[in-house]
KEKE-3310 file (N, C-alpha, C; in steps of 0.2 Angstrom, whole numbers, plus 5000, padded with zeros to 4 digits):
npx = (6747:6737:6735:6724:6726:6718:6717:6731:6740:6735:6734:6734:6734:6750:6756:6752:6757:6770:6770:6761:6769:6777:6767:6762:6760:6757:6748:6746:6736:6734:6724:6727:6725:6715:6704:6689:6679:6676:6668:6665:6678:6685:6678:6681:6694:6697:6693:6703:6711:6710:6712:6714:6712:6704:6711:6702:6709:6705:6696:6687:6692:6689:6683:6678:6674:6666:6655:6649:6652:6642:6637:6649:6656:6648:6647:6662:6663:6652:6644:6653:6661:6652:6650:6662:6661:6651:6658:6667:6662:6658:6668:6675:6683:6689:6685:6691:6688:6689:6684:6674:6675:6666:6653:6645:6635:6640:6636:6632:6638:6649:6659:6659:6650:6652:6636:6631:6618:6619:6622:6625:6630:6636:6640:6652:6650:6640:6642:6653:6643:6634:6643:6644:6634:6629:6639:6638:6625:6628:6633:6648:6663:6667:6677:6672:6682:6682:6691:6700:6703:6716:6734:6752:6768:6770:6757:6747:6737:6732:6744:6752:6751:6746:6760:6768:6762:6764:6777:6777:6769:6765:6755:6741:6728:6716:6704:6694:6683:6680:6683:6693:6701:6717:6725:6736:6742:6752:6748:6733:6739:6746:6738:6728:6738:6739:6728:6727:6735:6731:6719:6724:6731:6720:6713:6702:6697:6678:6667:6661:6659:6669:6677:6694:6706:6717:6718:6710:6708:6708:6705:6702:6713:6722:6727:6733:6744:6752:6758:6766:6774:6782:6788:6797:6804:6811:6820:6814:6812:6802:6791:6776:6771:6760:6746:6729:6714:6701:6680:6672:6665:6673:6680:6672:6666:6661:6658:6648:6658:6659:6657:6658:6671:6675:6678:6674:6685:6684:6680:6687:6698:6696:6693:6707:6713:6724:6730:6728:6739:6740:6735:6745:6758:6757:6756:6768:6779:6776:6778:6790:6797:6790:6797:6812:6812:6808:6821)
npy = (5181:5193:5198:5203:5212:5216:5224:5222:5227:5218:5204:5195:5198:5203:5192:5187:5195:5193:5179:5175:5184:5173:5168:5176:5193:5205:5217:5226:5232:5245:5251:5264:5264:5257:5259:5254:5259:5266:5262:5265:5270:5258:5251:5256:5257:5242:5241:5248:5239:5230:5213:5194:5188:5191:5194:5196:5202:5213:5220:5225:5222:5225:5218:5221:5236:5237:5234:5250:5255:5250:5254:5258:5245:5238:5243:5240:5227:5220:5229:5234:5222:5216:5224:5223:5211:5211:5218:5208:5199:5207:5209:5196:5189:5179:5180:5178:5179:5183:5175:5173:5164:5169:5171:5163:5156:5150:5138:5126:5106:5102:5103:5117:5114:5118:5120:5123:5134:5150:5160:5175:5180:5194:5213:5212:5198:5198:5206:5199:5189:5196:5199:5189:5184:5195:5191:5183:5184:5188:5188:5183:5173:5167:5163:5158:5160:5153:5158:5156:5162:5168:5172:5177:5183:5196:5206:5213:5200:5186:5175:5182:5192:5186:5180:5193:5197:5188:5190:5200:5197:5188:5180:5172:5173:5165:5163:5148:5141:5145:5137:5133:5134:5139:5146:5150:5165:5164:5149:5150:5161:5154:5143:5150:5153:5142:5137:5146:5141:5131:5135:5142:5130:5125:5117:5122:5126:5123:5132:5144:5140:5139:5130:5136:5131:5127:5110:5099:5106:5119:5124:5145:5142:5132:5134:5146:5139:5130:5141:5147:5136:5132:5143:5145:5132:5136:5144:5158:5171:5170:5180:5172:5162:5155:5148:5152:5145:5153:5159:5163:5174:5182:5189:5202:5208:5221:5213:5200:5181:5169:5150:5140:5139:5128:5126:5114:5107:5097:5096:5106:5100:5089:5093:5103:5088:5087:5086:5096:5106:5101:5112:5114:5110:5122:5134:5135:5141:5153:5158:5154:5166:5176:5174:5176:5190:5195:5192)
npz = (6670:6681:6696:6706:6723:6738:6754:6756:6769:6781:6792:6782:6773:6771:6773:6759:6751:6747:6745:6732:6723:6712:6707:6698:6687:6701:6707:6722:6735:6750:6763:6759:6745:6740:6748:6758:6762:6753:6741:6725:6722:6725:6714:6704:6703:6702:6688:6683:6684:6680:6682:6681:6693:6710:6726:6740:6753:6762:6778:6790:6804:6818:6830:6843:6843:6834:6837:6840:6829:6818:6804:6797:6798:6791:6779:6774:6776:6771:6761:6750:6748:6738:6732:6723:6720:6711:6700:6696:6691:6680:6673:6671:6681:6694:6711:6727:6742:6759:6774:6791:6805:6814:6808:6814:6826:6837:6847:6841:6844:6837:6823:6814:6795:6778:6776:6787:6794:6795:6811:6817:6832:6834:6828:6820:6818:6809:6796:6789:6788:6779:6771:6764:6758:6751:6739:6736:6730:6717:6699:6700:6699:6712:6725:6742:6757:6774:6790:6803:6820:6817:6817:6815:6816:6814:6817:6828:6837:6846:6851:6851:6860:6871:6873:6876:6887:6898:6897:6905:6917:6932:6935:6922:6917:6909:6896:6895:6887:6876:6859:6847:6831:6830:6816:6805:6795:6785:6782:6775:6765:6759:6755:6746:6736:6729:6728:6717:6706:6704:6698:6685:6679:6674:6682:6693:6708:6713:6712:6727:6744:6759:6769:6779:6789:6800:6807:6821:6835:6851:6866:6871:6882:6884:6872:6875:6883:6877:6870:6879:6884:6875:6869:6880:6877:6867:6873:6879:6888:6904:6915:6920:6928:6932:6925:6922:6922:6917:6914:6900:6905:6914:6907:6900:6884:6872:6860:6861:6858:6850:6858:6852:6837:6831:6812:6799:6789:6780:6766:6760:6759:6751:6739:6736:6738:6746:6763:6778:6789:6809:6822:6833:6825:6816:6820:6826:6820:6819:6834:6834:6829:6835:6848:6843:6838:6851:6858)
capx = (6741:6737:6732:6725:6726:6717:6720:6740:6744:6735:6740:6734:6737:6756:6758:6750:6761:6776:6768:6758:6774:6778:6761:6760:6760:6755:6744:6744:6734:6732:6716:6727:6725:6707:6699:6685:6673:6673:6666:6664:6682:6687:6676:6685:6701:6697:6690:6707:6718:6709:6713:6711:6708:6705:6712:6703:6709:6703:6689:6685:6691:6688:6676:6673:6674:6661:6646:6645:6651:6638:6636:6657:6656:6645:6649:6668:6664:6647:6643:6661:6662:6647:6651:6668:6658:6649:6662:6670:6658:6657:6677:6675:6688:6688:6686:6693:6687:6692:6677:6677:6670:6660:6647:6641:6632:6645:6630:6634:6643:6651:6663:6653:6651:6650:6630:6626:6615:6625:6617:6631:6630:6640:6641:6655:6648:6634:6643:6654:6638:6631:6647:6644:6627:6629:6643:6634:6620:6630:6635:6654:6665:6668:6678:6674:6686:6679:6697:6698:6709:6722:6740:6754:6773:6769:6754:6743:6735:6731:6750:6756:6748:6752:6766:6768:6757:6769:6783:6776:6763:6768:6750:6739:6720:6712:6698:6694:6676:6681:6686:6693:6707:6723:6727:6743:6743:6755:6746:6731:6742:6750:6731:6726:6741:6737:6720:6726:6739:6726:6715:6730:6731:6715:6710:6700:6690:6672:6665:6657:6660:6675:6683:6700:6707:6720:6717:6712:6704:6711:6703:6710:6716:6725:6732:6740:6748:6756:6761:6772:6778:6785:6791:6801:6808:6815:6825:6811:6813:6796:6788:6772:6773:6752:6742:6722:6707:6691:6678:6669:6661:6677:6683:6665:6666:6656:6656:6648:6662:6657:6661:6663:6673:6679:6676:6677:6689:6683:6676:6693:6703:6695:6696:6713:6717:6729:6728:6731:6743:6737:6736:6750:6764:6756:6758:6778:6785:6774:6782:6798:6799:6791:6803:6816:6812:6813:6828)
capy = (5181:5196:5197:5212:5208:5220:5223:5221:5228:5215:5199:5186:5201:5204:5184:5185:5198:5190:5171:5177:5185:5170:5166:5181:5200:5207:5222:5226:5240:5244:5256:5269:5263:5253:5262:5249:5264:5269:5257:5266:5272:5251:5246:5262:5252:5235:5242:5250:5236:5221:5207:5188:5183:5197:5192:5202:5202:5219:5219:5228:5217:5229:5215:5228:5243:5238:5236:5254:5257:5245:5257:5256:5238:5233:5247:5237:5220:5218:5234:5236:5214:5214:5228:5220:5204:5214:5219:5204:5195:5210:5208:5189:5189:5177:5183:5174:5182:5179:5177:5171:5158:5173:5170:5156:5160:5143:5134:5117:5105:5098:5106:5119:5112:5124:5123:5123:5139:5155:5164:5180:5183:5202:5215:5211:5192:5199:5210:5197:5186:5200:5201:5182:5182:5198:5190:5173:5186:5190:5181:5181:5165:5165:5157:5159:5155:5155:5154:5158:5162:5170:5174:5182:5186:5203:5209:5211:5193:5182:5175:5189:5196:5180:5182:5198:5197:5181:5193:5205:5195:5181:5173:5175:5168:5167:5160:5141:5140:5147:5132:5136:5131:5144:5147:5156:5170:5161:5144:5153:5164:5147:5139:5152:5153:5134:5138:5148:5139:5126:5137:5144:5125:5120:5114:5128:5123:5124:5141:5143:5139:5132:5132:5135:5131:5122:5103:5099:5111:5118:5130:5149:5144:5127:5138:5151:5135:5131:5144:5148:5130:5131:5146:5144:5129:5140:5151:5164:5171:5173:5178:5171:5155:5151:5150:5151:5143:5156:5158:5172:5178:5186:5195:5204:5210:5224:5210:5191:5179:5161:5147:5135:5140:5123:5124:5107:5106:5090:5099:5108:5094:5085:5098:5100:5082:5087:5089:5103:5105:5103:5119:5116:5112:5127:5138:5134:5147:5162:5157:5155:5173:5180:5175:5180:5196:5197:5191)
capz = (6674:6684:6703:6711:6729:6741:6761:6758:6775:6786:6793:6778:6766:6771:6770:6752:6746:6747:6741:6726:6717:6708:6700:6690:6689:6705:6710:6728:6737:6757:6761:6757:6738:6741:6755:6756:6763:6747:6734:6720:6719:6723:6709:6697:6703:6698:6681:6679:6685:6675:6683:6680:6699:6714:6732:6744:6764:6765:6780:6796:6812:6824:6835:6848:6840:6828:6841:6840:6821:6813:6799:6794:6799:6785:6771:6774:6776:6766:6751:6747:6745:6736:6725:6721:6716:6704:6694:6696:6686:6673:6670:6671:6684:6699:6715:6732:6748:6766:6778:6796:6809:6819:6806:6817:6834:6840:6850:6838:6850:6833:6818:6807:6790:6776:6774:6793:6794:6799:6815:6820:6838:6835:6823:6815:6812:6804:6793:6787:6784:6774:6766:6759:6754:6744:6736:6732:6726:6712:6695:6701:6700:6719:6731:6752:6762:6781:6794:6811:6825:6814:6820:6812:6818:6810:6816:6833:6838:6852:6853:6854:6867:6876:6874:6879:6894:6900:6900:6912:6923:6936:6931:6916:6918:6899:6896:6893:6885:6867:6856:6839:6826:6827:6807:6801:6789:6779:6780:6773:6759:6753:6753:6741:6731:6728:6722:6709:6704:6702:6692:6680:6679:6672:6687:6696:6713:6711:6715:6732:6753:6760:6778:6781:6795:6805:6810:6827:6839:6857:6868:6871:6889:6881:6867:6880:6888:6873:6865:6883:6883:6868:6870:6885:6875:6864:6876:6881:6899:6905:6921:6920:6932:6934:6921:6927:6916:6917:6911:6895:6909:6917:6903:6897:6880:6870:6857:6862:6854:6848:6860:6847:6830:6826:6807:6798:6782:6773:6759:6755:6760:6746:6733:6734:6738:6752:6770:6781:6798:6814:6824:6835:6818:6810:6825:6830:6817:6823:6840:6837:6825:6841:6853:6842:6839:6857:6860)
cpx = (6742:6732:6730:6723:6723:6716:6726:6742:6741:6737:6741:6736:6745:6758:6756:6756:6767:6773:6766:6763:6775:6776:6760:6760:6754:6751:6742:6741:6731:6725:6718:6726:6716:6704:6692:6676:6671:6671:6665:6673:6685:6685:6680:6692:6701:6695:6697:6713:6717:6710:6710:6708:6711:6705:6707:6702:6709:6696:6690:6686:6692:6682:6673:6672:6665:6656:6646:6648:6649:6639:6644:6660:6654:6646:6658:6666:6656:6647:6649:6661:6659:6649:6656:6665:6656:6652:6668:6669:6658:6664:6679:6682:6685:6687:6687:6692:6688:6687:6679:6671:6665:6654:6643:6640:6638:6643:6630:6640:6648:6655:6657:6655:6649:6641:6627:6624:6621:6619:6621:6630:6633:6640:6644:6655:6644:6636:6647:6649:6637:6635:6646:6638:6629:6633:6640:6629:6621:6631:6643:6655:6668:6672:6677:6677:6687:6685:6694:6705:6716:6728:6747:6761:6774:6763:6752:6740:6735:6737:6755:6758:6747:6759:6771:6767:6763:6774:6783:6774:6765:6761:6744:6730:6718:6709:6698:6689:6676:6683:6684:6700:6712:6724:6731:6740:6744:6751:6739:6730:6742:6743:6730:6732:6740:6732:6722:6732:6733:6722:6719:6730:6727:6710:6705:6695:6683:6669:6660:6660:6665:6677:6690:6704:6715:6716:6716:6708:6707:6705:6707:6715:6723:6731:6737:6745:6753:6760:6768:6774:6784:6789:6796:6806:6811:6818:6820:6810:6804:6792:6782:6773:6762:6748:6733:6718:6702:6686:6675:6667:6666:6682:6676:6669:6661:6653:6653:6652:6657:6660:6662:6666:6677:6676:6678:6679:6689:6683:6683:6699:6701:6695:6701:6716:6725:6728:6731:6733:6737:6739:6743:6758:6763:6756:6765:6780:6783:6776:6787:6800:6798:6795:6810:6817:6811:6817:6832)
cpy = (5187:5196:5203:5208:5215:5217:5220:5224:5223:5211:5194:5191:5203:5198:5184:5188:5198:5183:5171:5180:5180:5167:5174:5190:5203:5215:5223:5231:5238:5249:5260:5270:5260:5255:5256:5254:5271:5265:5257:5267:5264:5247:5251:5257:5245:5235:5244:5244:5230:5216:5200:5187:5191:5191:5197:5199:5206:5217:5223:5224:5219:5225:5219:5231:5244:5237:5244:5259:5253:5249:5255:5248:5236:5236:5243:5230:5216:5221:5234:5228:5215:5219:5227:5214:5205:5215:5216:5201:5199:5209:5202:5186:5183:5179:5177:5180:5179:5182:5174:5167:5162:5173:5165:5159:5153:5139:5125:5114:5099:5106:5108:5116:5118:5126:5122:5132:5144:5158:5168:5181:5191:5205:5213:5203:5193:5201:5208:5190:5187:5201:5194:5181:5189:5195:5184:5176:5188:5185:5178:5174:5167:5160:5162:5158:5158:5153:5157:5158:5164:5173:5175:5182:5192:5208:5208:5204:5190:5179:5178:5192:5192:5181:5187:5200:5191:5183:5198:5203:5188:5177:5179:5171:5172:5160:5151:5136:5144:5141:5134:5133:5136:5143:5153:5161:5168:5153:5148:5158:5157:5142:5145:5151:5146:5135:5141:5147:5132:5128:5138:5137:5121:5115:5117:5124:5126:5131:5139:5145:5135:5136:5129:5137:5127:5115:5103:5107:5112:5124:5137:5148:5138:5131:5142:5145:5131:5135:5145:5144:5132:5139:5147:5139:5133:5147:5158:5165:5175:5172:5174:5161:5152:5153:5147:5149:5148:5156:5164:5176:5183:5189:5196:5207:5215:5218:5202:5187:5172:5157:5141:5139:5134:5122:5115:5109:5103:5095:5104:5103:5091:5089:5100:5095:5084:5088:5095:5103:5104:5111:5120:5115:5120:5135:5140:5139:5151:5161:5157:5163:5178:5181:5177:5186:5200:5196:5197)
cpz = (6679:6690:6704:6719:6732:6749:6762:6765:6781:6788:6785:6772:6765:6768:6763:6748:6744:6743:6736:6720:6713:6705:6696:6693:6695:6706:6716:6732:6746:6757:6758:6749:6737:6746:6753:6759:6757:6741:6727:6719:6721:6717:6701:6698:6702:6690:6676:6678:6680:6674:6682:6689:6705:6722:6736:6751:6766:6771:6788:6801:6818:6829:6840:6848:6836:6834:6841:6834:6815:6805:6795:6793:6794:6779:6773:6771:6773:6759:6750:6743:6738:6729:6718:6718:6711:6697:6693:6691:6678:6669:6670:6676:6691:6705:6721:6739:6754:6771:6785:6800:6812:6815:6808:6825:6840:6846:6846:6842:6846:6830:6815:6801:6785:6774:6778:6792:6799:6805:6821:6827:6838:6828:6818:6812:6808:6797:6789:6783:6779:6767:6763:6757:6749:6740:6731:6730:6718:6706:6697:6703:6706:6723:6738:6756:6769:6786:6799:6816:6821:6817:6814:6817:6818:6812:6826:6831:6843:6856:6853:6858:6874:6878:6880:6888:6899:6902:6906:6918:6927:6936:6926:6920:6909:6901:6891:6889:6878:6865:6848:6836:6827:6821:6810:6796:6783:6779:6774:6766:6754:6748:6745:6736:6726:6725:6716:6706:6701:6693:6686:6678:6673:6676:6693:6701:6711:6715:6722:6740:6753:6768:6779:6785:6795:6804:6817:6831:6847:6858:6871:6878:6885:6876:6870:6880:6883:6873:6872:6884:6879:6866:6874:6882:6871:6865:6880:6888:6899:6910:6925:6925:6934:6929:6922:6919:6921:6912:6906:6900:6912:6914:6897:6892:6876:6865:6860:6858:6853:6853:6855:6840:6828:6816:6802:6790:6778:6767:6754:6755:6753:6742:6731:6732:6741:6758:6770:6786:6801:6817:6828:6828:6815:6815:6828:6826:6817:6829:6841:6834:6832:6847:6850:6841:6845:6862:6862)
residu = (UNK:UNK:UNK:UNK:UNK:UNK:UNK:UNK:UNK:UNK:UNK:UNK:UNK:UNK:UNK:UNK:UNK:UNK:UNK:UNK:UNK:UNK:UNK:UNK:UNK:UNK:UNK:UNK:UNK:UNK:UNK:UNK:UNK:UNK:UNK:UNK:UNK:UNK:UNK:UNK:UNK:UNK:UNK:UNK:UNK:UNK:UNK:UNK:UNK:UNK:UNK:UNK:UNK:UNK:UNK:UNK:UNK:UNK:UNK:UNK:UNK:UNK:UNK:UNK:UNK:UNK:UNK:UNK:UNK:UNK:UNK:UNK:UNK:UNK:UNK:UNK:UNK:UNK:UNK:UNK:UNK:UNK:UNK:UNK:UNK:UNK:UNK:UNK:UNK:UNK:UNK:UNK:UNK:UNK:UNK:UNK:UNK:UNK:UNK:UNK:UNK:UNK:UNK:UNK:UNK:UNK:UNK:UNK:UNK:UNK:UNK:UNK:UNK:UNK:UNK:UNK:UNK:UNK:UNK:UNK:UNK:UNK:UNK:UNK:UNK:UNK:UNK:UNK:UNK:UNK:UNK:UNK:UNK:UNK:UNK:UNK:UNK:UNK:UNK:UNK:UNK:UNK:UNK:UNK:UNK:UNK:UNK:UNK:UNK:UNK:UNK:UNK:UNK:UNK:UNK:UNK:UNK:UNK:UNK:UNK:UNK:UNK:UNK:UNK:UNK:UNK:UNK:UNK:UNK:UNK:UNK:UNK:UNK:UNK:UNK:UNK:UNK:UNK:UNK:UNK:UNK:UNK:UNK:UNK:UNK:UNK:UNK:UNK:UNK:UNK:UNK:UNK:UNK:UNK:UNK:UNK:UNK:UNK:UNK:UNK:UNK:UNK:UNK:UNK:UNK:UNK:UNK:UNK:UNK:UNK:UNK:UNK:UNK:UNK:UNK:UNK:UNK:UNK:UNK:UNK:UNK:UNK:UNK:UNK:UNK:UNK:UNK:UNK:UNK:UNK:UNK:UNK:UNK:UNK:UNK:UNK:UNK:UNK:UNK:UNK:UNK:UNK:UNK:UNK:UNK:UNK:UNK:UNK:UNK:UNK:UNK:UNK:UNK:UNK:UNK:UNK:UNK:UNK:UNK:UNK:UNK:UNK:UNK:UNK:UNK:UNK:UNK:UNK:UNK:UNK:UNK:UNK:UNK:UNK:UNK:UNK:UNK:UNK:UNK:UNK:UNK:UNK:UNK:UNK:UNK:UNK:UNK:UNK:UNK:UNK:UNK:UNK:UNK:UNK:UNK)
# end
């Protein structure tokens, strides 16, 4: 079976490219091989490569940037998807795309479910909206896989920059009125690999919407206080001694963020017929990699 995976240098495409090696021959491309602001020459490169099933974690997540590169924002993260669906379906290839919870205004005072109506508060939710509905316009065998709060020992991200910040600053204030799932990279890799380990199987999930996430829900002030706990448990010297609850208002952003991203997971739980971590289990080993590598 042949994979073509596109967006191999981000956080969930690093994670894949390593986990996917041993279902089947690999094909991995970063922009510089998939530029996704070029769609014609991504749909020449799935035409060449003709794959049974396309990963793609290629996508624009510049949140703040993209308010005032809407245009780049959506030729990435809608036409280029959309285009790849097309000639998904003509090569009867599957496609597995990674979408995110900002396609939700996060006004529900519950878990989104995957058929609550999406309503993006920012560019870049729009744009990966856009990128789901072209995709579901198409005939392609699809899966959507909606995560959030992604983290990574490898890449920028939220615990990082915790971190980070924790070793400089003798107090931190972050914000306490965001609530959302932390997901790994590598959780996230492992799920897909599953899926199509499934399909090769005979067993293929049914084409569509799915949210995957973590278990559980923290807010990002909750999350800091974590992640410094737990890091301090495991040896990390770090001067941050107050850590402050504010509120969105006190760190203004070009983009407006969701306050709630809790997505709800039934719907893939059941499909697999497995659970998934809570967010703290599935967050300890991006924490401990980062306190080691700065030890």
């Amino acid at each position: 079976m042949k994979i073509l995976l596109l967006g191999r240098d981000g956080q969930v495409g690093t994670a894949l490219t390593s986990l996917l090696t041993p279902l089947g021959e690999i094909a991995a491309y970063g922009r510089a091989g998939a530029d996704f602001t070029r769609p014609d020459d991504v749909e020449r490169l799935v035409h060449r490569e003709q794959p049974a099933v396309i990963v793609n974690a290629a996508a624009y997540t510049a949140v703040d940037k993209a308010e005032s590169e809407p245009e780049i924002a959506t030729l990435v993260n809608a036409t280029t998807p959309g285009r790849l669906a097309e000639v998904a379906a003509q090569i009867g290839a599957r496609l597995i795309h990674i979408s995110t919870d900002y396609v939700f205004d996060g006004e529900k005072p519950a878990p989104y479910v995957e058929d609550d109506p999406t309503d993006p508060i920012n560019v870049y939710g729009r744009s990966k909206r856009d990128g789901e509905l072209a995709i579901a316009a198409t005939a392609a065998d699809y899966l959507i896989l909606r995560t959030s709060w992604v983290h990574s020992a490898s890449h920028a991200n939220f615990a990082a920059k915790i971190l980070e910040l924790a070793a400089q600053r003798d107090e931190l204030k972050v914000i306490d009125d965001q609530i959302g799932c932390p997901t790994s990279a590598r959780l996230i890799a492992e799920v897909i690999g599953r899926i199509i380990e499934l399909g090769d199987a005979g067993r293929p999930l049914a084409a569509g919407l799915y949210h995957l996430t973590t278990e559980g829900e923290t807010s990002r002030y909750d999350y800091a206080r974590f992640i410094i706990d737990e890091a301090r448990r495991l040896g990390a010297t770090l001067k941050a001694e107050r850590i402050l609850p504010v509120p969105s208002s006190a760190f203004p952003t070009p983009a407006p963020r969701p306050r709630n991203s809790h997505l709800s997971t039934h719907k893939l739980r059941t499909a697999l017929g497995q659970d998934l971590p809570g967010w703290r289990e599935d967050v300890l080993p991006t924490i401990s990699t980062l306190v080691g590598a700065s030890a």
